[in-house]
N, C-alpha and C positions, 0 to 999 in steps of 0.2 A: 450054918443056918443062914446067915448073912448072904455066903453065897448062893444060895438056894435061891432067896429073894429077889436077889441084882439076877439070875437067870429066867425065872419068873417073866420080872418084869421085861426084860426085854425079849423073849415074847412075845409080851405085845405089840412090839414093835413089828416083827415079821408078821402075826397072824394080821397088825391092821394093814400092811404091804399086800397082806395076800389078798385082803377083802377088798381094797384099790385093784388091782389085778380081776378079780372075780366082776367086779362095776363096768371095769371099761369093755368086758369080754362080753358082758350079760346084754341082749338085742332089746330085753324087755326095761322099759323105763322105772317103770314098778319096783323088778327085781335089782336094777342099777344103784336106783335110790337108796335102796334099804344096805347093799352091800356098802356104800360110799358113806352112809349113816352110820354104820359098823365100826368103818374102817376111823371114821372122825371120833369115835369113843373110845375105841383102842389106842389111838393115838394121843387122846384127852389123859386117859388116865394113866399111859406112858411118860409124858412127859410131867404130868403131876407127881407122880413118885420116883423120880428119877434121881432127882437130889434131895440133899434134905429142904430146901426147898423149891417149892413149882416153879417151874421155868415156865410165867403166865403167859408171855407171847404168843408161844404155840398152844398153850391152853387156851389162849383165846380165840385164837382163830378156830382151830378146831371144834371149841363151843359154836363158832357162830354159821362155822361151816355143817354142823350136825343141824343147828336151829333151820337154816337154811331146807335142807335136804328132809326134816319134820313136814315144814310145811308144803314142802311140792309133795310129798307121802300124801297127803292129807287132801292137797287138790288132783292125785289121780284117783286117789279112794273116792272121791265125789265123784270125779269122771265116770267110774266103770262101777260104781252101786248106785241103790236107791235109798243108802244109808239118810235119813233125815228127811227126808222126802215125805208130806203127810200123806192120810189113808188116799185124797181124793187124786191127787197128785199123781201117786203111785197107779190108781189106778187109769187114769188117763195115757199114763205113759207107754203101759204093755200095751193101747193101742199101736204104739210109734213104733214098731221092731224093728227098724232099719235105724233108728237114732241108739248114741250112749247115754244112759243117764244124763252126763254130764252135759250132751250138747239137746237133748229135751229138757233141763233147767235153765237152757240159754233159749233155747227156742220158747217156754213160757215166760221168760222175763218179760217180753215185749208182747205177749198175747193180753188180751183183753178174753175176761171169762164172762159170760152171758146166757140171762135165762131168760127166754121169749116173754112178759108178761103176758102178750095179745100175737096175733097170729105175726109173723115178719116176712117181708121181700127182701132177700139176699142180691137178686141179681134179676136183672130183665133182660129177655132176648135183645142182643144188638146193642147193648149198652155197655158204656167204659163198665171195665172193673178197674177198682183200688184196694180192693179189700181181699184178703185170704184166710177162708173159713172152714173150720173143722167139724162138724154134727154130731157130739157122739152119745145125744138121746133124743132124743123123740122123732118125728116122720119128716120124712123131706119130700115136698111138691115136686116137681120136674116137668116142665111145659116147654116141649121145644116144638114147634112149628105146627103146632093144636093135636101133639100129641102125648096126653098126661100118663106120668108115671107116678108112682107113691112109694115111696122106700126108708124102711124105718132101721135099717145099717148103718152104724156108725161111717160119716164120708167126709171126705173134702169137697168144699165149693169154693171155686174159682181161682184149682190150681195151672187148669190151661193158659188163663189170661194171666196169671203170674209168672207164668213159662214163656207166655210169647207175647205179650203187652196186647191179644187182642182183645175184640167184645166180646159179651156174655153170648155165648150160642145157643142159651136155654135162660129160662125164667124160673127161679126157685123160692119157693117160701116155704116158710117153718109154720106150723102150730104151736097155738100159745103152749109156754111151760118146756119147749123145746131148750136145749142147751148145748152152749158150741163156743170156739173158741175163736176169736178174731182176730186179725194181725194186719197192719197199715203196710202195705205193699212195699213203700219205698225205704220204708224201718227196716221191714224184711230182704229186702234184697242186699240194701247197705252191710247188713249183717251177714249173709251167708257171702258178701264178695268178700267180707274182711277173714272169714272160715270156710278153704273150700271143702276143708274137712267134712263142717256140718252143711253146705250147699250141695255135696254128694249124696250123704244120706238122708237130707229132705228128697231130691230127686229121687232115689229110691224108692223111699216113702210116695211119692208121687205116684212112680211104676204098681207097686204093691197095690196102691187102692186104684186107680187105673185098670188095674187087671180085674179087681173084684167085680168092676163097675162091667165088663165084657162080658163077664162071666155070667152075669145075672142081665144081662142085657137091658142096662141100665143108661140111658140116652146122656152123650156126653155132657156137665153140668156147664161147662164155659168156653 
């Protein structure tokens, strides 16, 4: 019986070897974590009953290396859901389909959320932009060179001038009760040089509604 036990347990010694094995083989970070999480509990509870008493060293570490490998678990889970995310949250986000969860939680951190009280001028023809804005209710003005348009499509304003530091190529105002998101240019830029991760998929983001804007022959906003 005893020896029954003593081969048990070690055991786990090989299955936590194999689950090391399986982490460093696995492309996916996700999947890496959780085998290398495995493989630190097998190992935890290997060297816990190995003697009659725990050999706490390696019980430690191994504790602190699964605590470890918990919480990067838990910051990819945020990456790639919309786990926790409220209703309004969520719903802004499915406009963003070129972003992860996790880098449109990084990209709201620094937004400013705003509801028109009275009507708003976003941008004037030929004038700096600083600002990068999202619309995603109510109607958007468009007057570029005394030719108006009205478009009530969720859009970006003034991602060309955040692209290329020029002026405003069109003059756009909102209707009061409008709402949209704002972001201080130099915030934003600072932040996508430190992520080119999320600097690709705003770009993208940029293309995507870019394109919309052709489609419906919608005069460039900046």
């Amino acid at each position: 019986m005893a020896e029954q036990v003593g081969l048990s347990i070690q055991a786990l010694l090989y299955l936590g070897f194999l689950c090391g094995v399986l982490g460093f083989l696995a492309r996916d970070e996700l999947r890496l974590r959780v085998f290398m999480l495995s493989a630190s509990a097998l190992y935890l509870f290997y060297y816990y009953n190995l003697a009659a008493a725990p050999l706490w060293e390696p019980v430690i570490t191994n504790a602190v290396l699964g605590c470890v490998n918990i919480a990067m678990i838990a910051v990819i889970a945020l990456e790639r859901t919309t786990f926790a995310m409220s209703h309004h949250t969520e719903s802004l986000f499915h406009h963003f389909t070129m972003l992860t969860p996790g880098q449109f939680r990084r990209l709201m951190k620094s937004a400013r959320s705003v509801t028109a009280a009275e009507p708003v001028s976003l941008t004037r023809q030929g004038a700096p932009v600083d600002r990068l804005w999202y619309v995603h209710h109510g109607a958007v003005q468009i007057d570029k060179t005394g030719r108006e348009v009205r478009v009530e499509d969720p859009m970006f304003v003034g991602e060309l001038a955040f692209i290329t530091g020029a002026s405003a190529s069109a003059s756009v105002t909102l209707d009061a009760g409008a709402r949209y998101l704002e972001w201080d240019s130099v915030t934003l830029r600072a932040m996508t040089r430190k992520s080119p991760r999320l600097n690709v998929a705003l770009q993208a983001q940029f293309n995507v509604d870019l394109v919309r804007k052709v489609t419906r022959s919608t005069p460039l906003t900046v």
